[in-house]
N, C-alpha and C positions, 0 to 999 in steps of 0.2 A: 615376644618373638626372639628367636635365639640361632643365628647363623655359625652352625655347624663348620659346614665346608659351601663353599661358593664357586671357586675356580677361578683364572683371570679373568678370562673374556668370556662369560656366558653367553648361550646363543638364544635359549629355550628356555621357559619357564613348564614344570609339569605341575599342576594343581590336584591336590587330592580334592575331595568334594563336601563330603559331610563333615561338620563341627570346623571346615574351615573357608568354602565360601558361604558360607553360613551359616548360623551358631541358633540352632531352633535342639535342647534336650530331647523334648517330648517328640520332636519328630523321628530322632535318630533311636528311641525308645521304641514309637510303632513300628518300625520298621523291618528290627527283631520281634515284635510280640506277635506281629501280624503272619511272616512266616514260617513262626514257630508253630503256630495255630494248625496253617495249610500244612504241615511238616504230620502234626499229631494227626489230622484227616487222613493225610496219606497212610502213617502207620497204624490208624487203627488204636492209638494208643489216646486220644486227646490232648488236650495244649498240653496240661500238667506232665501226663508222662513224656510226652516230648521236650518238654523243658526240661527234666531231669535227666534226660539222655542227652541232651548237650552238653548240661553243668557236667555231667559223667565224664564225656568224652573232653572237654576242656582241661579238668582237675589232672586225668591221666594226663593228657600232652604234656602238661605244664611241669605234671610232677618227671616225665620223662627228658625234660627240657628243652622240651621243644617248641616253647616258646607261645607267639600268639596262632595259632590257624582260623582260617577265616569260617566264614559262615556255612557258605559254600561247600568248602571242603569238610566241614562234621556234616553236613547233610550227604555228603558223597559217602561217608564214612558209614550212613546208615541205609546207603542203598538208594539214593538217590539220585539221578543224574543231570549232570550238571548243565545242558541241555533243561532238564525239567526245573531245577533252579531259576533259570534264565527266564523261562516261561512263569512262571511262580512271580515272580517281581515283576515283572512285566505287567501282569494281573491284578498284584495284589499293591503295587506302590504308585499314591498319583501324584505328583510333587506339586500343582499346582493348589492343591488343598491346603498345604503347607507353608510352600514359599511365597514369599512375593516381589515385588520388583524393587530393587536396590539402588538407587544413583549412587552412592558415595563407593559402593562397590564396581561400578559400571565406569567411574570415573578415574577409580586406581588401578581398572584391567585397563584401561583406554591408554591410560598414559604411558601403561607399561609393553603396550602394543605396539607401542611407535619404539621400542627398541629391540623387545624381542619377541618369537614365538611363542603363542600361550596354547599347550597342551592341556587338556582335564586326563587323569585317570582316576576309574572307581570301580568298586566293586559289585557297582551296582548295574546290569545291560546299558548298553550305552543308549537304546532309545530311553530309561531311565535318568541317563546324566544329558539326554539335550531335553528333555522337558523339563529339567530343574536350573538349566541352565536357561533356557527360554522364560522358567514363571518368575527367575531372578534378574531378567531383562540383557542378559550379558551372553545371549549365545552366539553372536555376530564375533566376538571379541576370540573365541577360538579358531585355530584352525584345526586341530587333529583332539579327537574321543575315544578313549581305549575306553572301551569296560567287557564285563564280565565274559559275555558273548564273542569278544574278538582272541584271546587266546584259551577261553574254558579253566583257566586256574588265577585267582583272587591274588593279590597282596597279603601276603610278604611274601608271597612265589615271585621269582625273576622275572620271568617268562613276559606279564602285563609290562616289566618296565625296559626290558630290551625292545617289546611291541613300539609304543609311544616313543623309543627313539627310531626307530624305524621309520614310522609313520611322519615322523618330522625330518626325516631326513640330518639326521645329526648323531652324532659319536658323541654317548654317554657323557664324558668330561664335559662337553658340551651345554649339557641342561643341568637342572637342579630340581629336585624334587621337592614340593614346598605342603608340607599338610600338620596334623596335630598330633600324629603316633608314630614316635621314635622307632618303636621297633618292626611297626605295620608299614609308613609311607618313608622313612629316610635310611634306616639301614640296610636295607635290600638294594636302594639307589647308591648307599655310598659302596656297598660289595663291589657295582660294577663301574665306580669312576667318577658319578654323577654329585652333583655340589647335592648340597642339604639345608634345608632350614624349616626349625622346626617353630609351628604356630599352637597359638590358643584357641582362634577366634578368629571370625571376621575380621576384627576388627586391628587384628594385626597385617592384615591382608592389605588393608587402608592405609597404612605407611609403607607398603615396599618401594613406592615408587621413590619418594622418598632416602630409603634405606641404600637404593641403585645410584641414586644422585642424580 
């Protein structure tokens, strides 16, 4: 775990969701393999050629420097709408297959409930992040869910992370954005003010309370 920027007086905590309330590879693997699949259906091309039209469009961004873009947005890029995205994971991702239920996770969102707001954002529809938060046993422990569905564009767009402060009723400075990609879940949140700390793992998630004092 590696705290960025924090602020004095945090009010908010904003959770990203994959690889960091919970550290499952192969789940976060099907995830892209599965709507890559639905993506090659839609285009007619099959997984393979839809998988090489992503690496495609990925290599250009990058190489134009433009960093990471989400999932989301290369399927908009190929005609896709982001609406039918939304639907697409909805259909195709069941989290309870996956996750299971966490005390030691449910025990350091608890503790950290009794001081501040605990937001999820992800990039995944937000009935996707409360059924992964449900088969994780810690969905009582939030109060506010951005995902995909609530502003139509993914992290590291703004947009999701002025949402979630919205939603909680608090000014950026305010929260702290806490997940496992520097450039996807904490530099977008430090553009607009908000603390940062970047994770590994769950299992870094298990000592914040700790880390807060």
């Amino acid at each position: 775990m590696k705290a960025i920027a924090v602020g004095e007086d945090p009010k908010a905590l904003v959770f990203d969701l994959d690889n960091t309330l919970y550290t499952n590879p192969a789940y976060a693997q099907f995830q892209e393999e599965v709507l890559v699949e639905r993506l090659g259906r839609h285009l007619g091309t099959g997984t393979e050629g839809a998988a090489a039209r992503i690496a495609e469009l990925r290599a250009e961004r990058e190489a134009a420097g433009q960093g990471k873009t989400s999932l989301g947005k290369l399927f908009a890029a190929l005609g896709v709408d982001m609406r039918d995205s939304v639907k697409w994971r909805e259909e195709c991702i069941d989290p309870a297959r996956w996750l299971k239920r966490n005390p030691s996770l449910d025990k350091a969102l608890g503790s950290l409930a009794k001081r501040f707001q605990l937001g999820l954002m992800t990039n995944n529809p937000r009935l996707v992040g409360e059924k992964s938060l449900a088969a994780l046993g810690v969905r009582e422990r939030f109060s506010v869910i951005v995902g995909l569905d609530d502003t139509l564009s993914g992290k590291p767009s703004r947009e999701p992370f002025v949402e979630v402060c919205r939603k909680l009723g608090r000014e950026p400075r305010e929260c702290v954005s806490i997940g496992d990609r520097f450039d996807v879940d904490l530099a977008p949140a430090m553009e607009l003010g908000m603390g940062a700390i970047l994770v590994t793992g769950v299992e870094d998630i298990y000592a914040l309370p700790a880390f807060f004092g």
